[in-house]
Every structure is written in C-alpha cells, then in structure tokens.
C-alpha positions, 0 to 999 in steps of 0.5 A: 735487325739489332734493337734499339739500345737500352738505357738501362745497363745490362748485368749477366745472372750465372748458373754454373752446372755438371753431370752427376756422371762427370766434373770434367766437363763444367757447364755455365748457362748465363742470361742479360737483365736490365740493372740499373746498379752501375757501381758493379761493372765486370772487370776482365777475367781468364780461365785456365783452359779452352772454354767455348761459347755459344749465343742462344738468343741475342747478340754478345759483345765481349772485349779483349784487349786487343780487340771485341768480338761479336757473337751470334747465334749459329757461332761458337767462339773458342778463347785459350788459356789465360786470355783475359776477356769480358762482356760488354755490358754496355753494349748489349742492346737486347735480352742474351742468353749463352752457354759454355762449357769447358773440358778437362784437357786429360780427356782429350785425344794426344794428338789433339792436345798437341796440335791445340797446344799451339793455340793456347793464346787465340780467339777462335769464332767457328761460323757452323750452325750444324756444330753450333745445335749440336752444342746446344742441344747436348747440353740441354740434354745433358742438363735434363738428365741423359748421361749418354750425352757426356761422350757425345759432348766430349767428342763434340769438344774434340771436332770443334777444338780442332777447328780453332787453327782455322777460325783464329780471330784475335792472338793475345801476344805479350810481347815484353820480356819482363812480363811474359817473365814476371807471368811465370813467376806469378803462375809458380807463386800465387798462392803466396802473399806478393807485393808489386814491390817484390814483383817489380824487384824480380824484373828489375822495374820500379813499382810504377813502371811495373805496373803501368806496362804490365797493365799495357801488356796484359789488359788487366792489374797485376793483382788482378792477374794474382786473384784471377790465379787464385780464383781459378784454382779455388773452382777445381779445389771447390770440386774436389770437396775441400773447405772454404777455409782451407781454400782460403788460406791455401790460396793466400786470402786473409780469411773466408770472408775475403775469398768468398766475396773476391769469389762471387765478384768473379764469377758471378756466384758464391762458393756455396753456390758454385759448391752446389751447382745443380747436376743433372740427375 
C-alpha cells in the first residue's frame, strides 16, 4: 500500500560505478532522501544508449513528455537512445533506491543490434521477477568484487534487451520535419558554439518559432538538448582519461568551471567524481 506523501520534497543521491574488468558496462546505484531545497529541481535529460532500470525498494515515478511511468519492484524498465526523461520528485511518496546500468552496444550480438535498432525510440517495462533478481543480484556481485559476473551481465543485458519489442510502453515521435532536421544538425554539431539564431536559420524558422515547437516536440529547450549532447560525450571522454580541461573546451564550454557545474547539474555527481567512480575490486 503506497505511504502517505511527504511534505518534504524528495532529491535522488547518485553513485556512479564499474568493474575494474571492464567500462563497457556502467553501473548507477541512486537512493530518494528528503530535501527541503526546492530551487534545484531536475530537468529532463537522455543518454546516448539503451539504459535499463530496476527498483529495489519503493516506488519511481519517472516523466517523458509523453507520458509517466511508474516502476515497481519485480520490473525493469528499458528506455532508448535520446529519450528525454526524468524522476519525479514530487511524487515519490516513500524512500527508493534503483540501479541502472548500461552497456557498450559493440558487445552485443549483431542480430541483436539489428533487431534493437528498431526500438531505439521506445519506453519498454519487462514485468519478470525472475529477470529482474538476476539483475539485481549480478550487480551486486559485480560490486562486491566477483568478476565472473561481467559475462553473466552481458548475457543478461542481451535476454532483456530482446524482450523491449514486447513490452513497448511509450514511443517518442518527433513528428516535425524541421526538428527531426534540426536534431541531425545538432547531433553532427554540438561541439561547436550554436546560437538559436543559427539553428533557427538552418530550418527556416524565426527564433521564437524555433524555439517554441522544438520545446513542443522534444520535451526539453534547444540548449538543453546541446548541453545533454555534450554532457554525454564528456562521460565516454572522462573514461578514456583525457583532462578536464581538454574536455571543456573540445566540447564548447567556456572553461572548466562551466563544464563541471554544467556536469554535476546533470548528473547528479562532479567530474571528479564520476572520474573516480569506485570499481569493484
């Protein structure tokens, strides 16, 4: 039975982790606490590849822009590429705590990726609580240090992944021509400086125009489409070791200080600190 909502607004506390086996498999633990700072809401974000979601303790409400979803314990939710989402703080009535976790697409079967390919834009829940203790459990012992589950993990990331066509929920469609255009671009171009001006230009809108059915269509701002862009580009280059500065100004920030409180806003941690994401040992 759902607890009696809170009066206290809930934030999520992040901890981003891998193997010392492997980054092609990323790992986030998250937890609800109560936070009376209400200046600091999340905004939608996306991420560059399927992540898949499961709810330990709780309930989680998550919002797309076309719709919410709720996730229980026993479920895993499936959500492709560039789907712009985000928790509902405000309607977390109890303490959650979920894990995701995301794989390197190059690992996985080719017949897979072609048959997943088709289902980049969906929401998919998986109701199986088999899966879903076996997800659980794998990063647990991936976490505490066993490195024969890393395999186990990435066949487990193959079984549910070919579950998504079955288990579709929501389907983001950007039905405007201009913005599935002006997405290409943005894709192809974000690490440059862009201007709404210049965006706008290269479809033939006014500013305001642009800016009003990109937001319609999309769910989120044109710039926060850039930064999201850029924000997950910046994760795979902090893994690869390169600095903080570098990465800055690749990536079209004005200096570090920009990208690292851009960085933290996103994600929930610093760039230290998703640098130094604890591996298990």
């Amino acid at each position: 039975m759902a607890g009696k909502r809170s009066s206290q607004l809930k934030k999520i506390i992040k901890r981003y982790w891998r193997s010392h086996l492997s980054d092609d498999i990323r790992f986030l633990a998250a937890a609800s606490a109560d936070d009376l700072q209400r200046d600091n809401l999340p905004k939608p974000h996306f991420h560059n590849t399927f992540t898949m979601s499961a709810l330990e303790d709780g309930s989680l409400p998550i919002s797309f822009h076309n719709g919410t979803v709720i996730l229980h314990p026993g479920e895993i939710l499936i959500i492709g590429h560039n789907i712009p989402h985000m928790v509902d703080l405000a309607h977390i009535d109890d303490a959650c705590y979920y894990r995701t976790a995301t794989i390197n697409e190059n690992l996985l079967d080719s017949s897979l990726l072609a048959k997943i390919k088709e289902a980049e834009n969906t929401v998919s829940k998986i109701s199986d609580k088999s899966l879903w203790e076996k997800f659980v459990s794998e990063q647990r012992n991936i976490e505490s240090g066993d490195s024969y589950e890393i395999n186990a993990m990435r066949h487990l990331s193959e079984t549910m992944l070919s579950e998504i066509s079955k288990n579709v929920l929501l389907r983001f469609q950007v039905s405007s021509p201009y913005i599935r255009q002006i997405m290409r671009y943005m894709e192809d171009n974000y690490m440059s400086s862009i201007s709404i001006e210049e965006l706008s230009k290269v479809v033939n809108l006014s500013p305001f125009h642009f800016t009003r059915l990109f937001k319609q269509e999309a769910g989120m701002s044109p710039h926060a489409y850039i930064t999201q862009l850029r924000v997950n580009r910046a994760q795979d280059l902090i893994l690869r070791g390169e600095s903080l500065l570098g990465i800055a100004y690749e990536l079209g920030f004005a200096d570090q200080s920009h990208f690292s409180r851009t960085f933290l806003k996103l994600t929930g941690v610093s760039p230290v600190k998703f640098n130094t994401a604890s591996k298990a040992d």
